[in-house]
C-alpha positions in Angstrom: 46.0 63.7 117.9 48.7 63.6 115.1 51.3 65.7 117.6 50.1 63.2 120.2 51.3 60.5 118.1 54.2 62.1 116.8 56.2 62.6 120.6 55.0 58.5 121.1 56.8 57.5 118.0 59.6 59.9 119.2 59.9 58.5 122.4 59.7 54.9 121.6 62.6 55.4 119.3 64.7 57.7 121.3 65.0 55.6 124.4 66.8 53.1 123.1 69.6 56.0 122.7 69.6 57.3 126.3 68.8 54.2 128.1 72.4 52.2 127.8 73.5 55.3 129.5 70.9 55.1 131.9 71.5 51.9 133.0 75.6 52.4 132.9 74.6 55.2 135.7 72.6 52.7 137.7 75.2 49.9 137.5 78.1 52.4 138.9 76.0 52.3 142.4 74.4 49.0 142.3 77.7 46.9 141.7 78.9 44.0 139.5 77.8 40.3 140.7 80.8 38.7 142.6 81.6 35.4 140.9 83.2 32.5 143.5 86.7 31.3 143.7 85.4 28.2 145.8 86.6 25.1 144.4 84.2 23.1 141.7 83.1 19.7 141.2 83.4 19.2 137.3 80.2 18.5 135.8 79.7 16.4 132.8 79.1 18.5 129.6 78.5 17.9 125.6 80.1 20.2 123.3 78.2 20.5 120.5 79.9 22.1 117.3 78.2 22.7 114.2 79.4 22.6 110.6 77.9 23.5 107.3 79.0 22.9 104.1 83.0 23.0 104.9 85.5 21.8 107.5 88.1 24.2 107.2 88.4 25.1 110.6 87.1 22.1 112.2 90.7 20.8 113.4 91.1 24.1 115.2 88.3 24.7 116.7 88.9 21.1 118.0 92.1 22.2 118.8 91.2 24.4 121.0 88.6 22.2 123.1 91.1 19.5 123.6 93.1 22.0 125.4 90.5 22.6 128.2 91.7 22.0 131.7 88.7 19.8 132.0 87.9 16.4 131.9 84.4 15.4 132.0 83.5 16.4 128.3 82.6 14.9 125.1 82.3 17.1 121.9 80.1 15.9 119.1 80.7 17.4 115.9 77.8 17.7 113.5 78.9 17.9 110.1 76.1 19.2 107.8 76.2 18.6 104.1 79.7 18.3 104.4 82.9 16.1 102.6 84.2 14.8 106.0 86.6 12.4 104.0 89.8 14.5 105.4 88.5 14.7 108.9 90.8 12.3 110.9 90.6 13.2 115.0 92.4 10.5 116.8 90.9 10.9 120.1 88.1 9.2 122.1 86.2 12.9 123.5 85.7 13.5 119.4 82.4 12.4 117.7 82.3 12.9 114.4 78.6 12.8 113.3 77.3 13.3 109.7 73.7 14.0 109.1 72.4 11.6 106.0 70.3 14.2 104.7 71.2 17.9 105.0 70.0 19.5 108.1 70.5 23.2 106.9 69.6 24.4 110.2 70.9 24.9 113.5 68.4 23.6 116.0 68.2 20.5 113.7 71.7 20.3 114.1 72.0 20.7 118.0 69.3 18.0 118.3 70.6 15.1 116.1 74.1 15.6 118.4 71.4 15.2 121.2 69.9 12.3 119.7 73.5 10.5 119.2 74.6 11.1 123.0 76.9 8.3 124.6 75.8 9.7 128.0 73.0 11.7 130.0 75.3 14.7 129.7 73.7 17.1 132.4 74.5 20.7 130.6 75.9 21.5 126.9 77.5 24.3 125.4 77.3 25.1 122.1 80.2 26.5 120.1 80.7 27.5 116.3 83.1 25.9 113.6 84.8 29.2 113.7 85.2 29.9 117.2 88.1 28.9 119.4 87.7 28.2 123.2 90.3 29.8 126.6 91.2 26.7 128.3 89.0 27.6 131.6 85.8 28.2 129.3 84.0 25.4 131.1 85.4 26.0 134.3 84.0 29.3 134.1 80.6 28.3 133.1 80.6 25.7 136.6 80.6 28.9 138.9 77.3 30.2 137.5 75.9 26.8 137.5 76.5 25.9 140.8 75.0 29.3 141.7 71.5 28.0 140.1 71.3 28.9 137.1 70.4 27.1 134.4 71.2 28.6 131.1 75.1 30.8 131.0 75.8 32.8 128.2 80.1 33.4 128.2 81.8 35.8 126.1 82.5 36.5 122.0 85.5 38.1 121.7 86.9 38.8 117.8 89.5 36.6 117.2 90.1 38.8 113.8 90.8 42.7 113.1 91.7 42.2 109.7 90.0 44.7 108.2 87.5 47.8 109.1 84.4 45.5 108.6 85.8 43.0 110.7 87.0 46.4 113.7 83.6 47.9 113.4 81.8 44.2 113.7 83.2 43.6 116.9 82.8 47.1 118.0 78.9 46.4 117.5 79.7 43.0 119.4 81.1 44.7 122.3 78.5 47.5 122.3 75.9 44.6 122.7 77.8 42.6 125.1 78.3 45.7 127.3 74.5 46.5 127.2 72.6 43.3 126.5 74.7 41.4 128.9 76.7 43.0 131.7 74.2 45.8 132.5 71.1 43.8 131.9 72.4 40.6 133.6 74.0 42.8 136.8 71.0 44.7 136.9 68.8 42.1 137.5 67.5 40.9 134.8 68.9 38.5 131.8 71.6 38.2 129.8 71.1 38.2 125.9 72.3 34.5 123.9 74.9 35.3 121.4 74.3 32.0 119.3 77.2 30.5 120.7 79.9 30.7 123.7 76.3 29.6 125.6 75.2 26.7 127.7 72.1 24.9 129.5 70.9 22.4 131.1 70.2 19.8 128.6 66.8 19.5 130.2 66.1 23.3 129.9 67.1 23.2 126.1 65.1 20.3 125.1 62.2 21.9 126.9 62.5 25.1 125.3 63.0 23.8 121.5 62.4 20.2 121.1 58.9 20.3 119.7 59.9 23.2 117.6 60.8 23.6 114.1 62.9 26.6 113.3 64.0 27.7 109.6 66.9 30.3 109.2 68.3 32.7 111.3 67.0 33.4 114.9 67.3 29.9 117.4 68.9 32.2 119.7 66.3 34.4 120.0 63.3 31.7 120.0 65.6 30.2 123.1 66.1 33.2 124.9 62.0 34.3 124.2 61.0 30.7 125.9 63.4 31.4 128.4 61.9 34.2 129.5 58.9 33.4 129.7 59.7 31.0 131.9 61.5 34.2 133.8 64.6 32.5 134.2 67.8 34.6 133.7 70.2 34.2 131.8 74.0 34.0 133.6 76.6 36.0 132.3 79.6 34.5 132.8 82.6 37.4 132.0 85.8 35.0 131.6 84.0 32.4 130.1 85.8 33.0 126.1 85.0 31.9 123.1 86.8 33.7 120.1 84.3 34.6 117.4 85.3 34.8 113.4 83.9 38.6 112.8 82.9 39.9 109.5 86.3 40.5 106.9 84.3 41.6 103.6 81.6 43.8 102.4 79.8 41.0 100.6 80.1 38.6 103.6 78.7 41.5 106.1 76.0 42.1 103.7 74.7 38.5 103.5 75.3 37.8 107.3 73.5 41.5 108.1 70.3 40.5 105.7 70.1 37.4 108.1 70.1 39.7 111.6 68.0 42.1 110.2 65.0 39.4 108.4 65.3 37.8 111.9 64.7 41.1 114.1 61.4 41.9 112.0 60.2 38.4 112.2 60.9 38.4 116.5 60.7 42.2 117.4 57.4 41.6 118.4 58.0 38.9 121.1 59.7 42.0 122.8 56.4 43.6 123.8 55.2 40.6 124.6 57.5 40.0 127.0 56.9 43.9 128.3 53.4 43.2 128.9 53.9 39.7 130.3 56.7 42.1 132.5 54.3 43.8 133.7 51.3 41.4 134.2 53.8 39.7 136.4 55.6 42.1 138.0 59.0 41.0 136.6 61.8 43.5 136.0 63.8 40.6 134.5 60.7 39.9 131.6 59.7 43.8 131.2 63.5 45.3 130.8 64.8 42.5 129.1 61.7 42.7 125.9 62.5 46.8 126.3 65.6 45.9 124.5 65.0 42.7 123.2 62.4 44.8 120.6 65.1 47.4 120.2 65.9 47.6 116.5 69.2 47.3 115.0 72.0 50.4 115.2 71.5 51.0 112.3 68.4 51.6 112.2 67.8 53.2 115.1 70.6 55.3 114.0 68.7 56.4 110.7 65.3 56.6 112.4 66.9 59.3 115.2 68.5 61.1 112.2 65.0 61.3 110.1 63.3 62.6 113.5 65.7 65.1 113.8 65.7 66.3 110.6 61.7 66.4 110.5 62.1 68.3 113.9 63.8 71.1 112.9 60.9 71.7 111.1 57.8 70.8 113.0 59.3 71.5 116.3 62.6 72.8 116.7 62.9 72.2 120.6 62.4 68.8 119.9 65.5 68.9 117.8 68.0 69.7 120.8 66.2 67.1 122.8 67.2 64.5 119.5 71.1 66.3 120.0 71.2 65.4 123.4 70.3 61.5 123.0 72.6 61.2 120.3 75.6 61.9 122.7 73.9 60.4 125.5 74.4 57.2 122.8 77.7 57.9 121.7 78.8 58.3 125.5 76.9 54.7 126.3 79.0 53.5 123.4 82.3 54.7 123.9 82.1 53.7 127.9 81.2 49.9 126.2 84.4 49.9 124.4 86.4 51.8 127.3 85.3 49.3 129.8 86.1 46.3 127.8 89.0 47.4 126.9 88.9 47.2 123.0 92.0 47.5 120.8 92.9 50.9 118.7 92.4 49.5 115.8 88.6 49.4 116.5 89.1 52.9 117.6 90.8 54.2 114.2 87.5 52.1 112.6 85.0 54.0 113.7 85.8 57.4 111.3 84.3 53.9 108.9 81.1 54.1 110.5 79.3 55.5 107.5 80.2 53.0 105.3 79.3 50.2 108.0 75.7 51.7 107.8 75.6 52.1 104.0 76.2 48.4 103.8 74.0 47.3 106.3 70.8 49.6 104.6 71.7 47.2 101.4 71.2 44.4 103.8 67.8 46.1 104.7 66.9 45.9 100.9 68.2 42.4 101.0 66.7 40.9 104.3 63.1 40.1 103.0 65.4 36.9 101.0 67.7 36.7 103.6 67.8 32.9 104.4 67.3 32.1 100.9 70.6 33.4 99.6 72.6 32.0 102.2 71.8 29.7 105.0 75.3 30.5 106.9 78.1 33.0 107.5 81.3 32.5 105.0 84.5 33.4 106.9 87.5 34.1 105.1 90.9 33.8 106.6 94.5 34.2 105.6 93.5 33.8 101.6 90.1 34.3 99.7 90.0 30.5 99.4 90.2 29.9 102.7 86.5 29.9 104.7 84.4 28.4 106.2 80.8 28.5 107.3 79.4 28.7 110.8 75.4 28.3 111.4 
């Protein structure tokens, strides 16, 4: 009985190392989705970027938006629990909204900008106080609507490589966005929500979190969980950019990693729902998608393989070359991920960093527990120490 349960523990944690590469395989013959070059009506969309604490970046990210070769837009700004005294945008698509009380959270956030609407905007896309936008990002996002969908997650791409924190968190990012989104999206099933870089009908989005109440970390993943079981997919639109603010410091990757990890532990087990309700229903989208949505994080499924292996060599050494075998099945998924996205070499020469990456993020493990209490958002620092800002 104990062997018995032994090989089930084994296999539930080794497949999450051989089946990226699994699915890579099937991809190769089943083909990427065609997008449409046919001509677009624009639709009428709300940008909805939120702000906590500072404004730093605001003006950028603003920037950027006001750029779009779109027209039918308006972007509300949601300025939580910040000093908006030096905020001055001279245009009539900007509304600058400040929360009397303090919000502290991000669906609270998305809703008051909901609440304070000029219009019956049809979709909105939500976007970070960090992030900046490509000047087709909406135009991009049309194509997969007019095709049906109703919820489109684009793409994160790092907009810094400052430093081996900030390679190796994008690295991760592209691992996921290789895995979670291209594969599972062209195979079928749905793409994973990022936190930003996404939009929806404003009707889906009020269905799926309007009566809830959701403290720290995690909208994303109550969104995409609703979503699903709905089993709806998920669009993944490839040249729909947003450039993300990644990680630039130890302490700053330790705080925002606490967060991921507390909000894995408190979801993970929506995953299996969603397998069961997979298979009750006969739905490759719901049963593949929880597979990996109850996947752990790297690092820990990097740690758990390791201790496996290790107790393998003792209990059952066969076992041990079965462990060898997924870990470069793994490291093959993940190298094709930063091959086929075409990442940088300076994420490349990050990677001998790995080690460290982990060492920090199993502090955030001892940290998670307390997550949202010792810090509600994610400081970014930029050319100086003194220049951040937060992003919920």
């Amino acid at each position: 009985m104990l062997y018995t349960l032994w090989i089930i523990i084994q296999i539930l944690i080794g497949c999450h190392l051989v089946l990226p590469l699994l699915l890579a395989f099937v991809y190769v013959f089943v083909g990427k989705s065609k997008n449409t070059d046919a001509v677009i009506p624009e639709n009428d969309y709300a940008i909805i970027v939120t702000a906590y604490q500072q404004t730093a970046l605001l003006p950028a990210v603003v920037d950027s938006i006001l750029k779009l070769n779109y027209d039918n837009y308006l972007v509300y700004i949601v300025a939580d629990n910040c000093d908006i005294s030096n905020l001055h945008f001279d245009n009539e698509k900007i509304i600058l909204l400040r929360p009397e009380t303090s919000l502290a959270s991000n669906t609270r956030s998305h809703f008051y900008a909901i609440n304070h609407f000029k219009r019956p905007h049809k979709y909105l896309t939500i976007i970070d106080s960090d992030n900046l936008v490509e000047p087709d990002y909406l135009t991009q996002l049309d194509k997969y609507f007019a095709k049906g969908y109703l919820a489109v997650q684009g793409v994160r791409k790092a907009k810094n490589l400052n430093s081996v924190y900030a390679c190796l968190d994008a690295a991760s990012d592209i691992y996921y966005r290789f895995v979670d989104r291209e594969l599972l999206f062209n195979l079928g099933s749905s793409a994973a929500l990022s936190g930003s870089g996404m939009a929806f009908t404003t009707q889906l989005y009020k269905d799926c979190l309007e009566h809830l109440s959701i403290e720290g970390a995690g909208f994303d993943k109550v969104l995409q969980i609703a979503i699903q079981k709905r089993n709806l997919r998920v669009a993944f639109a490839g040249k729909a950019v947003v450039y993300d603010e990644k990680t630039s410091k130890s302490d700053q990757l330790v705080k925002q990693r606490a967060r991921w990890i507390n909000t894995w532990f408190k979801y993970a087990s929506s995953g299996i729902g969603l397998i069961l309700l997979g298979i009750k229903n006969l739905s490759w989208n719901q049963f593949i998608y929880g597979v990996l949505f109850s996947r752990p994080p790297l690092f820990i499924l990097i740690l758990l393989s390791f201790l496996c292996f290790v107790a393998d060599l003792f209990i059952y050494p066969g076992m041990s070359l079965i462990w060898a075998s997924a870990a470069i099945s793994f490291i093959m998924g993940f190298i094709i991920s930063l091959i086929y996205f075409k990442a940088p070499a300076a994420i490349y020469k990050a990677l001998l960093s790995i080690p460290v990456f982990v060492f920090y993020q199993v502090i955030s493990l001892g940290k998670s527990k307390n997550a949202n209490k010792i810090s509600v958002a994610t400081e970014h620092y930029h050319a100086s120490d003194t220049n951040s800002i937060k992003s919920q």
